[in-house]
C-alpha positions as a LaTeX table, in Angstrom:
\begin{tabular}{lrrr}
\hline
Residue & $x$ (\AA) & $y$ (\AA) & $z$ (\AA) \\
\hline
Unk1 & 3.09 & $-1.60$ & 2.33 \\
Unk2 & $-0.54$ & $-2.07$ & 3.64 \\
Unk3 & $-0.70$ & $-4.43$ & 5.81 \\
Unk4 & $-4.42$ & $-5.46$ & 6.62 \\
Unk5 & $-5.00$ & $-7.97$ & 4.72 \\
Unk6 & $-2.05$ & $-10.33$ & 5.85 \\
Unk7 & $-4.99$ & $-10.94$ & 8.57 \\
Unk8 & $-7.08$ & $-13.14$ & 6.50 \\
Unk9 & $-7.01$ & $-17.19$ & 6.33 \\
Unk10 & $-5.02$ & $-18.51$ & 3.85 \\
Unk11 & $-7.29$ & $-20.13$ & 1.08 \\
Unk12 & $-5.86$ & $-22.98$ & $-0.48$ \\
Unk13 & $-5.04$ & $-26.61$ & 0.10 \\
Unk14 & $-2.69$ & $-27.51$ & 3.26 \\
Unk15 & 0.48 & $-29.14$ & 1.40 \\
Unk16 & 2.71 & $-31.25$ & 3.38 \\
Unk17 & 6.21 & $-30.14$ & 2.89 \\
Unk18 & 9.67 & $-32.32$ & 2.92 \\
Unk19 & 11.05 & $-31.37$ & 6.48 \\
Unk20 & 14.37 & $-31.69$ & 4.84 \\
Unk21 & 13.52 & $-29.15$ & 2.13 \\
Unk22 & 11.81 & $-26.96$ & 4.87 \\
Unk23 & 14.70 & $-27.11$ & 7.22 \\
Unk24 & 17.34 & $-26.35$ & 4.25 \\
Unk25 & 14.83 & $-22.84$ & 3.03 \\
Unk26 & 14.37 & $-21.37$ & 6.77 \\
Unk27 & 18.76 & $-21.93$ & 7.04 \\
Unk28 & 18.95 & $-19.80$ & 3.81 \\
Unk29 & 16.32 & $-17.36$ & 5.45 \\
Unk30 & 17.74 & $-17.07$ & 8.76 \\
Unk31 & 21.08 & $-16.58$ & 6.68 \\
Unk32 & 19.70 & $-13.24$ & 5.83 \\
Unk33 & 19.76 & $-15.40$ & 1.75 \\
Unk34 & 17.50 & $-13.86$ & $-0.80$ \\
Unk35 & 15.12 & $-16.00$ & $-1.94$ \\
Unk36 & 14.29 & $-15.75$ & $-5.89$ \\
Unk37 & 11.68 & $-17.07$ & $-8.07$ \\
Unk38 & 13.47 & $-20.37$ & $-9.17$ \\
Unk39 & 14.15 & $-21.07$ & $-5.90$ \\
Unk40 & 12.21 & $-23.84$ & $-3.81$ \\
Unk41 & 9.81 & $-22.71$ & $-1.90$ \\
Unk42 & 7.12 & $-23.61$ & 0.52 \\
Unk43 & 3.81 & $-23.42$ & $-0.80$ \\
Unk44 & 2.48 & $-21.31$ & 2.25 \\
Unk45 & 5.37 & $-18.95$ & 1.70 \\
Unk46 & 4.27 & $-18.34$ & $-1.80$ \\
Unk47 & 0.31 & $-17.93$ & $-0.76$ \\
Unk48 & 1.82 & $-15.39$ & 2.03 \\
Unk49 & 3.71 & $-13.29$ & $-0.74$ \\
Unk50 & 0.69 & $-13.09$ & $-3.28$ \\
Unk51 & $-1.61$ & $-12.40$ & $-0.65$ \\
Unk52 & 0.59 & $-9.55$ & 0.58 \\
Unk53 & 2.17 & $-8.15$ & $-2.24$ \\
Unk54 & $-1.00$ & $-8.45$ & $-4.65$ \\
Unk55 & $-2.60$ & $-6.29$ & $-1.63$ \\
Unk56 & $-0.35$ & $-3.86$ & $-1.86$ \\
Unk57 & $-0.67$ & $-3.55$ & $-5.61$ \\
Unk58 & $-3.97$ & $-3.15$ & $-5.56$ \\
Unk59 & $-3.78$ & $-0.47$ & $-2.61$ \\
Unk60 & $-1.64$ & 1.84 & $-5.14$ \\
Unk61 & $-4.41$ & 1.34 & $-7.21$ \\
Unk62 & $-7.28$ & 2.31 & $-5.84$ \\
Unk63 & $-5.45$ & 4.72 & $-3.41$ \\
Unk64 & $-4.87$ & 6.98 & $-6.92$ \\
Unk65 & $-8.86$ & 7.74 & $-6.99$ \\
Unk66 & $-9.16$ & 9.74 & $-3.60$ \\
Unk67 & $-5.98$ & 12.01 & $-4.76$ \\
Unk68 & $-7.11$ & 12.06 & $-8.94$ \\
Unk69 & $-10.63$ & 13.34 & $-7.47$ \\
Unk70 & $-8.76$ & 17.01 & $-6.71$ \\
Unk71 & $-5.76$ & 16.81 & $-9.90$ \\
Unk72 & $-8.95$ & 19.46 & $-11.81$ \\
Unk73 & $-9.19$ & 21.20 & $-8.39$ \\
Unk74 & $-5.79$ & 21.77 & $-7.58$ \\
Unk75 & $-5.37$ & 25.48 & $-6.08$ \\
Unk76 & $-2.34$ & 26.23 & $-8.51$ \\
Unk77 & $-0.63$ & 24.70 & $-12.03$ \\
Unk78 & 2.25 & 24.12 & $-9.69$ \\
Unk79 & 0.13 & 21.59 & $-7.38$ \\
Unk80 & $-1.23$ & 20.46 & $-10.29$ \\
Unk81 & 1.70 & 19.21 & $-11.79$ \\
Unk82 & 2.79 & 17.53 & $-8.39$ \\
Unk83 & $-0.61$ & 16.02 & $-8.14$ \\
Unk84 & $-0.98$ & 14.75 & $-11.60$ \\
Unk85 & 3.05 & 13.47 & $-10.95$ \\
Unk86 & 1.95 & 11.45 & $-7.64$ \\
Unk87 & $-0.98$ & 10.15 & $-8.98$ \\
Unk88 & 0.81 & 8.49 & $-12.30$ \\
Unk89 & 3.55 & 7.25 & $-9.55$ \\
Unk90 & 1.22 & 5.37 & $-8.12$ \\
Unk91 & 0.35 & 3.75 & $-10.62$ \\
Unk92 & 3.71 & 2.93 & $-11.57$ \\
Unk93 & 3.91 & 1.20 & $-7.92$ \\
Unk94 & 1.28 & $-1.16$ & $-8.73$ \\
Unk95 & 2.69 & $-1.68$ & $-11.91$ \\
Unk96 & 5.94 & $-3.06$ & $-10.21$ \\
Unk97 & 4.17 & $-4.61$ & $-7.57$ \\
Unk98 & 1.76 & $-6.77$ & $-10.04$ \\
Unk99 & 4.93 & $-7.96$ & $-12.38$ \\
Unk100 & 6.67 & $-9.09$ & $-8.90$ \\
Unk101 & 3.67 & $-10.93$ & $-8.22$ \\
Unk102 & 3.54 & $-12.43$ & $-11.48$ \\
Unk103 & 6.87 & $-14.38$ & $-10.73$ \\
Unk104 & 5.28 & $-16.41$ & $-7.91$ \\
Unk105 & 3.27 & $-17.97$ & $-10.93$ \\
Unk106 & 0.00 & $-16.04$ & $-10.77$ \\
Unk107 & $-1.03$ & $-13.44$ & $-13.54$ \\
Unk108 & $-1.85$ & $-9.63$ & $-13.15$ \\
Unk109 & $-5.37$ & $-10.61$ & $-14.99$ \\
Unk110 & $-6.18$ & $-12.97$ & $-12.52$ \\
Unk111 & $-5.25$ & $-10.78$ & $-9.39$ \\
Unk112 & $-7.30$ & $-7.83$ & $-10.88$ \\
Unk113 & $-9.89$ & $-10.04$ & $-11.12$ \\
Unk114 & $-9.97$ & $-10.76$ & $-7.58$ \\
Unk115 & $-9.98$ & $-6.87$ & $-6.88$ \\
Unk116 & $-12.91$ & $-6.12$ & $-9.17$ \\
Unk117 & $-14.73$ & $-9.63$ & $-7.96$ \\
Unk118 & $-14.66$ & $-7.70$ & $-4.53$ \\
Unk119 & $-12.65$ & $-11.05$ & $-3.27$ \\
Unk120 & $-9.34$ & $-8.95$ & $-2.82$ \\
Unk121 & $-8.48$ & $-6.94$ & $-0.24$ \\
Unk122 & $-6.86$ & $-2.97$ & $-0.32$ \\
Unk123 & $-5.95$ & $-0.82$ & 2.38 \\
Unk124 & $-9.44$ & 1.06 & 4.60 \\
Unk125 & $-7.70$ & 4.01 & 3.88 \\
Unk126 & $-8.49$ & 4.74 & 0.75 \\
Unk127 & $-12.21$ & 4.55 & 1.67 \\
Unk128 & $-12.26$ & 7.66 & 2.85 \\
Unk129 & $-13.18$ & 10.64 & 1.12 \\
Unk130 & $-11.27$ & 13.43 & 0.30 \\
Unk131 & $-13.36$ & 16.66 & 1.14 \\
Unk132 & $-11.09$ & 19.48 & 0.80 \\
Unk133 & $-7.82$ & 20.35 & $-0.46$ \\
Unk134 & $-6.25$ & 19.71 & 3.17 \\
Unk135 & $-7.07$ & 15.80 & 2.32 \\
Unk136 & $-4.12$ & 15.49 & $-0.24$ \\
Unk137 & $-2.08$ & 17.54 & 2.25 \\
Unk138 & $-3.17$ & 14.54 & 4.84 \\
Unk139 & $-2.73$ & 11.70 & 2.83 \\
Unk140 & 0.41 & 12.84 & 1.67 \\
Unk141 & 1.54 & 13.48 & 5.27 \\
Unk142 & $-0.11$ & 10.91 & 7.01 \\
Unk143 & $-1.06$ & 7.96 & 4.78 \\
Unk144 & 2.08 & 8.25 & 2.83 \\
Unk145 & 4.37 & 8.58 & 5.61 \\
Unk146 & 2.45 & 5.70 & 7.23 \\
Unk147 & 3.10 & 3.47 & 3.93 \\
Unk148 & 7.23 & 4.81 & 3.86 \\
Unk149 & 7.20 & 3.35 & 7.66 \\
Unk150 & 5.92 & $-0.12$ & 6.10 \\
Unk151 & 7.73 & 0.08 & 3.24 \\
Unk152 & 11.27 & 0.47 & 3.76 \\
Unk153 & 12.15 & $-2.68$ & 6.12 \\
Unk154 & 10.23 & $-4.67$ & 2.62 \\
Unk155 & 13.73 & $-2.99$ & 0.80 \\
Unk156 & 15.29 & $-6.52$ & 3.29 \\
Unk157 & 12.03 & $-8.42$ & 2.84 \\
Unk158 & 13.65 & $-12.26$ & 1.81 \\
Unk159 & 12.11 & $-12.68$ & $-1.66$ \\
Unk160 & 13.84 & $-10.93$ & $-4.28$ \\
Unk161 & 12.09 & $-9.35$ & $-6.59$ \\
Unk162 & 9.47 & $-7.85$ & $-3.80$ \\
Unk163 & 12.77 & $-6.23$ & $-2.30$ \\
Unk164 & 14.01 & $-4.70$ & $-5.46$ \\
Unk165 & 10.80 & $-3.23$ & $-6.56$ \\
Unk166 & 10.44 & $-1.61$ & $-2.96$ \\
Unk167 & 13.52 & 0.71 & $-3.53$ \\
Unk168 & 12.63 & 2.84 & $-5.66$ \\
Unk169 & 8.63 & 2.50 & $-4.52$ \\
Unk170 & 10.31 & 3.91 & $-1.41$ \\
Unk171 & 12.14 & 6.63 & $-2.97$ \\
Unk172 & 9.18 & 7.80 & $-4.73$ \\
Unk173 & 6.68 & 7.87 & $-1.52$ \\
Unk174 & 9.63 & 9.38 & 0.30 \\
Unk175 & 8.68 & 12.61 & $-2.06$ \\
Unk176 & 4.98 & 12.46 & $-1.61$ \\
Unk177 & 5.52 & 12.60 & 2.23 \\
Unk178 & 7.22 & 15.83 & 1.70 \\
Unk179 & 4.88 & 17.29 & $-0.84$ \\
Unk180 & 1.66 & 16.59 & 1.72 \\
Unk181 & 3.32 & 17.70 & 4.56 \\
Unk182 & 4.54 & 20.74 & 2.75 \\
Unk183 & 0.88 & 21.77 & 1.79 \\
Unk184 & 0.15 & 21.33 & 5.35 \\
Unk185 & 2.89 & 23.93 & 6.58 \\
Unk186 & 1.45 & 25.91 & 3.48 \\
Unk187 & $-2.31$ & 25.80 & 4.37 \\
Unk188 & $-0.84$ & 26.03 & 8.68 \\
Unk189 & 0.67 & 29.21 & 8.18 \\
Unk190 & $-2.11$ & 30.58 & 5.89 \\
Unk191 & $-5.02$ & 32.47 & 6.82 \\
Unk192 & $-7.47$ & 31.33 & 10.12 \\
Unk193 & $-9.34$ & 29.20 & 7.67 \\
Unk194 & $-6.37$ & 27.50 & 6.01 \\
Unk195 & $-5.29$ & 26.28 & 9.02 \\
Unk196 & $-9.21$ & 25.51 & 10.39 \\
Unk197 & $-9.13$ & 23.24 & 7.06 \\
Unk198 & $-5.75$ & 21.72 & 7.69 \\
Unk199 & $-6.72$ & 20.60 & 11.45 \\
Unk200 & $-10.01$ & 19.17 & 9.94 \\
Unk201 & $-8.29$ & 16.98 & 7.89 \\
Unk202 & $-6.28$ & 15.86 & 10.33 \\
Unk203 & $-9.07$ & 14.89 & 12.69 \\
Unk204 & $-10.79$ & 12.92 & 10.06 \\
Unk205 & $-7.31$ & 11.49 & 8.72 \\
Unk206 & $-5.36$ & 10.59 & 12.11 \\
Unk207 & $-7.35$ & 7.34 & 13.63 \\
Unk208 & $-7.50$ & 5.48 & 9.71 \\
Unk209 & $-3.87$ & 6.14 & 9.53 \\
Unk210 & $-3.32$ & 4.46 & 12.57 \\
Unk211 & $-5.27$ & 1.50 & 11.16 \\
Unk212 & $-2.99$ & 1.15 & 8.04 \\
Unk213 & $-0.40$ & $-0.60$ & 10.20 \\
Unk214 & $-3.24$ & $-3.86$ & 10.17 \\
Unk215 & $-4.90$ & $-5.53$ & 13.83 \\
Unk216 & $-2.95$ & $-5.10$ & 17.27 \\
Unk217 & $-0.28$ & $-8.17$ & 17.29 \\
Unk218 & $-2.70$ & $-10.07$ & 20.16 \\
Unk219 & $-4.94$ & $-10.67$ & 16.80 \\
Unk220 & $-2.81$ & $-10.70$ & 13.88 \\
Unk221 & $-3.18$ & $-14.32$ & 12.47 \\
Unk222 & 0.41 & $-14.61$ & 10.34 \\
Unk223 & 2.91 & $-11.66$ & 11.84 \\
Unk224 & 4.89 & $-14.45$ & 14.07 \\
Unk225 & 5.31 & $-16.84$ & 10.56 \\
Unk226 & 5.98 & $-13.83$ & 8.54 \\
Unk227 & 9.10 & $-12.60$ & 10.39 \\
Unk228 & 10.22 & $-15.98$ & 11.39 \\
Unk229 & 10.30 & $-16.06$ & 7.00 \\
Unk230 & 11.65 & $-12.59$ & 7.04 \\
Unk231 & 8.74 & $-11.06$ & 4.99 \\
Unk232 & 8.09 & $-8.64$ & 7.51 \\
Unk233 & 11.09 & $-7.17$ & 10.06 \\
Unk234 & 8.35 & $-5.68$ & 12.45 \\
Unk235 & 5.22 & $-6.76$ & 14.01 \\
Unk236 & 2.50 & $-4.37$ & 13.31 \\
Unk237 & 2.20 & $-2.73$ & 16.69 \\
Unk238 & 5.92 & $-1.67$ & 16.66 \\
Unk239 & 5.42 & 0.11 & 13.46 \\
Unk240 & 2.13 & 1.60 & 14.05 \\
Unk241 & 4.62 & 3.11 & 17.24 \\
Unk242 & 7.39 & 4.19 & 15.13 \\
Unk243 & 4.98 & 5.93 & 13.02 \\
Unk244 & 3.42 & 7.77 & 15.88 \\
Unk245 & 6.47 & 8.96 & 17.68 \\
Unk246 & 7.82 & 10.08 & 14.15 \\
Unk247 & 4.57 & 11.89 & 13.34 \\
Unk248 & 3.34 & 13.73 & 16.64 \\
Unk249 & 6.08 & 16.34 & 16.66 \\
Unk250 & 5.57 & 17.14 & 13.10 \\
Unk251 & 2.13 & 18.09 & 13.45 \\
Unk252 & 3.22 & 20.06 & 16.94 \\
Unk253 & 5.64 & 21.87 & 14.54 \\
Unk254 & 2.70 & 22.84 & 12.28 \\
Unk255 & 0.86 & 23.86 & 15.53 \\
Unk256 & $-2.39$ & 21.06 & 15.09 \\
Unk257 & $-3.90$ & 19.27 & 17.81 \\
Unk258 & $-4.03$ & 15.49 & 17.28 \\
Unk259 & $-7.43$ & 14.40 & 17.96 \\
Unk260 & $-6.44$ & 12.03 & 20.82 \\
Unk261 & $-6.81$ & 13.81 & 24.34 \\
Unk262 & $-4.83$ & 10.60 & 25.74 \\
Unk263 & $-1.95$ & 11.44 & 24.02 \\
Unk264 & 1.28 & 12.11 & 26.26 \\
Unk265 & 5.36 & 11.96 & 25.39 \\
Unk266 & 6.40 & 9.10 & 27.76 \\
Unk267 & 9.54 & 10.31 & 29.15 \\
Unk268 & 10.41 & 6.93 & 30.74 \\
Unk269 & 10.30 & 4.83 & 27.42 \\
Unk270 & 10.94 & 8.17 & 25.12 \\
Unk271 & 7.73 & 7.08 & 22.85 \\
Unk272 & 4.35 & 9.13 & 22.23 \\
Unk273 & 1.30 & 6.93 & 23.87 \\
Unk274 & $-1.64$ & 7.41 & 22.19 \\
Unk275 & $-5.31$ & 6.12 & 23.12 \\
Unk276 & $-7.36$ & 3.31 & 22.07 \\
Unk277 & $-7.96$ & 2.69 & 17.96 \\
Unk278 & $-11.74$ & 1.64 & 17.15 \\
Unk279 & $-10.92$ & $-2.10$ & 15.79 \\
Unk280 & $-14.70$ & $-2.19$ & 15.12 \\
Unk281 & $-14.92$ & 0.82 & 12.36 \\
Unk282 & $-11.54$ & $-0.86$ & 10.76 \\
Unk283 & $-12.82$ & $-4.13$ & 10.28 \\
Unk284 & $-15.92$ & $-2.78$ & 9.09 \\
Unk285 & $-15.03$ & $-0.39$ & 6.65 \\
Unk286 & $-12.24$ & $-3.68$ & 5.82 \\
Unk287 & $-15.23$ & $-5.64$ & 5.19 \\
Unk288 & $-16.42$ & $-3.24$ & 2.37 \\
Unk289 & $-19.00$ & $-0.83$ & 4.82 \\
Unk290 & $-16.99$ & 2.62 & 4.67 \\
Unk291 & $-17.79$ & 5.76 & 3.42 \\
Unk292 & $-16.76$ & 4.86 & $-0.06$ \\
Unk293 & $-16.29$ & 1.55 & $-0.42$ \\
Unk294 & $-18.64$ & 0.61 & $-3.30$ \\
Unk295 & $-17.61$ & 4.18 & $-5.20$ \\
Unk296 & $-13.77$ & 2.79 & $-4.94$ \\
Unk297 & $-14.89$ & $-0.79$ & $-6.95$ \\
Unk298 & $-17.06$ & 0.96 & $-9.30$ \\
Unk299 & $-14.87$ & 3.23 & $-10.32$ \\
Unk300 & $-12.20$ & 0.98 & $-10.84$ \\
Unk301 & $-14.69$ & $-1.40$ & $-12.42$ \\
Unk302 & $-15.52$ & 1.52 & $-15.02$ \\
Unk303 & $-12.43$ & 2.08 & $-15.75$ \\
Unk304 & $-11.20$ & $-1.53$ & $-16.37$ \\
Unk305 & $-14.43$ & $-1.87$ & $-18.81$ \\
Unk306 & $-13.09$ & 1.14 & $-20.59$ \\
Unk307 & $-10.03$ & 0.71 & $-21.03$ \\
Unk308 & $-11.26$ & $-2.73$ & $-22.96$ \\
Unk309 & $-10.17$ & $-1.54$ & $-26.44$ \\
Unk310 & $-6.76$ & $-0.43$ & $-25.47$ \\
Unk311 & $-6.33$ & $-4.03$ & $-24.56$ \\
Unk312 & $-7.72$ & $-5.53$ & $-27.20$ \\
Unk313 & $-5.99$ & $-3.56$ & $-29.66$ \\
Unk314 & $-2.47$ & $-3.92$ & $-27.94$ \\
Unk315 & $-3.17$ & $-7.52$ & $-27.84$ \\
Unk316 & $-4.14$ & $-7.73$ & $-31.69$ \\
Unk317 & $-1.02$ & $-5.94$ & $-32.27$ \\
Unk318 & 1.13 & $-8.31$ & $-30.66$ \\
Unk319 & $-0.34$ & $-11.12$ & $-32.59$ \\
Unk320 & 0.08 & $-9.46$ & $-35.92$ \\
Unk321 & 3.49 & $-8.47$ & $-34.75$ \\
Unk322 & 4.02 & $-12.45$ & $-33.93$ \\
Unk323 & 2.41 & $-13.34$ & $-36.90$ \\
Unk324 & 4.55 & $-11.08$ & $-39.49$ \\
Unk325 & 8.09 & $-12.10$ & $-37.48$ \\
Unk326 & 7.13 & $-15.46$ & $-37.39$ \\
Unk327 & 6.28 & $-15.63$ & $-41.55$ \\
Unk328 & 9.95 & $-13.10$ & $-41.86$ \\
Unk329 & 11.87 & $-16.02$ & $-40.46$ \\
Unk330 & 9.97 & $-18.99$ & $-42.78$ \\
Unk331 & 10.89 & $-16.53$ & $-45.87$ \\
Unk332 & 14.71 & $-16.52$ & $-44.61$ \\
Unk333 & 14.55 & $-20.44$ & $-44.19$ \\
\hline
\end{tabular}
């Protein structure tokens, strides 16, 4: 899951709930109930979900362009494949995340919308460029693991069909971890420049992975509502911790240098502390100023004109398809 937009103000009128109603949902929540879409709800509860899970969708999304850049340029057919594989998995992700949205009563069409419109949020991360082959090894490694950190407490998130879909989300991501941080052993134990690559990637790559986790919890608007609701099971801080202290001795084991020099093993609490995370280049490149911010919308833009036909002609299909069942049945009458 990406996280950083769950910082924004919710849009939308305030609706005064029945306290009853209220007090009867947060028993079933705090019940460790699942909460499906027939259900009553609260309204901000709903808002929360959308906002969250229609970020996420669109994060799979657009995180398939820095990765589809290098599927031509992959060093082998083998990597290739893999590539090509991860890539199409990705978009199967925001395929599952968009139809879970859709049962909170808003359509795919008009959440895409808001992505193109430039009114959605995805994660910073995948404003970032991919420069050499060591990048897919990276994201892979870092970005992926970073998302399999988020992602499996949302396999006990409270609404249903956000939970379900995250299983086997998580089972995927759980192989593209291993596949980047398997080109990183290959390109670490390579030749002088191999590894000169791999380390380079990981400079550039190390402080936006940190970001992915969203703002420290001092400044995170909705983390406190959103695990009282059991969307989230931890606060952004103590995953973005988890994450390092499961991270920093795999890249010790691939013999890279994290580009922190206030990073130290804590023997007293057992956790990696790392130094401070430039809040000022995340919320800018958040706000649409990174490296490749406008590239990720036109692209996607592009391809959402192009694709145009294939819609149109699926959707004239289904019509026709309507229209001949529909004058099959009048015949049998």
């Amino acid at each position: 899951m990406y996280s950083q937009a769950l910082n924004e103000r919710v849009e939308g009128p305030r609706i005064v709930e029945d306290p009853e109603k209220l007090a009867a949902f947060q028993a079933r929540i705090d019940a460790e109930e699942r909460i499906e879409p027939n259900d009553w709800m609260p309204e901000a509860y709903r808002r929360t979900l959308i906002r969250q899970i229609s970020q996420h969708a669109h994060s799979e999304v657009v995180g398939m362009l820095p990765e589809g850049n290098w599927i031509t340029r992959a060093p082998s057919l083998r990597r290739k494949a893999a590539l090509l594989a991860k890539v199409q998995d990705e978009g199967g992700h925001g395929l599952y995340l968009y139809a879970a949205a859709e049962t909170l009563g808003v359509s795919r069409e008009e959440l895409y919308e808001q992505l193109l419109a430039g009114k959605a949020k995805y994660s910073s991360i995948f404003n970032y460029p991919t420069l050499t082959w060591a990048d897919i090894g990276c994201i892979g490694w870092l970005v992926d693991g970073a998302a399999i950190m988020n992602q499996i407490p949302l396999c006990r998130t409270s609404y249903g069909p956000y939970a379900r879909a995250m299983i086997r989300i998580c089972k995927e991501e759980s192989f593209h971890q291993r596949q980047g941080y398997e080109i990183m052993l290959t390109l670490c134990r390579g030749t002088p420049e191999q590894k000169a690559m791999a380390q380079d990637a990981l400079n550039r790559w190390w402080w936006p992975a940190l970001m992915m986790f969203g703002p420290p919890d001092s400044e995170s608007q909705h983390t406190e509502q959103s695990m009282r609701w059991k969307i989230k099971r931890f606060t952004n801080d103590e995953l973005r911790q988890k994450f390092v202290d499961a991270t920093v001795p795999q890249g010790l084991y691939l013999g890279l240098t994290f580009p922190d020099p206030e990073l130290r093993y804590d023997e007293t609490t057992g956790h990696w502390r790392f130094g401070k995370i430039d809040w000022e280049e995340f919320k800018r490149v958040l706000a649409g100023h990174g490296p490749c911010n406008r590239e990720r919308l036109a692209a996607r833009r592009k391809a959402h004109e192009d694709g145009a036909w294939v819609r149109e002609a699926a959707l004239a299909h289904a019509a026709k398809r309507r229209a001949r069942e529909r004058a099959q049945r009048i015949a049998a009458e």
